[in-house]
C-alpha positions, 0 to 999 in steps of 0.5 A: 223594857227592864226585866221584873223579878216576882216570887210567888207568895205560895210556890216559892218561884222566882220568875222574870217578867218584863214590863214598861219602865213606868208601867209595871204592876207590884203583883202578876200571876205565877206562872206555876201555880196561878197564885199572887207573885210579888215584885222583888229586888233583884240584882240577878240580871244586871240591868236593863234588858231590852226586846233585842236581848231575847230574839232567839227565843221564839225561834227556840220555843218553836223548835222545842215545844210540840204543836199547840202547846201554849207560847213561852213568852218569858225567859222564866217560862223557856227554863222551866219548859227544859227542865219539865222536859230534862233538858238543860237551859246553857245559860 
């Protein structure tokens, strides 16, 4: 599926959602501050990225994230889980 970049009218975030190639909405819900984020043009991640690209992160969130903590779902939500956390994403 290709990967979506939003930014939220009201915190400024950038952040990566995936969608289906027909399918996508022109608006989503910041994942910071629950405000209307707007699909914009990003040439960032260099294509496509498909389901196969991001296999390695429910095996990652499930080493990291204490127990009942909510699923990381985006790649978005993975970085700024380390960096609430004063890890460093290695990529």
């Amino acid at each position: 599926m290709p990967l979506y970049t939003y930014k939220c009218n009201d915190c400024g975030l950038e952040m990566d959602k995936s969608f289906p190639i027909n399918d996508f909405p022109q608006e989503v819900e910041c994942i910071a501050c629950g405000r209307i984020a707007r699909k914009i043009l990003s040439v960032g991640h260099g294509g496509i990225q498909t389901d196969g690209d991001v296999l390695w992160l429910p095996s990652a969130c499930e080493v990291l994230q204490r127990h009942g903590e909510p699923p990381l779902t985006t790649r978005t939500e993975y970085k700024q889980y380390l960096k609430k956390e004063g890890l460093i994403p290695c990529s």
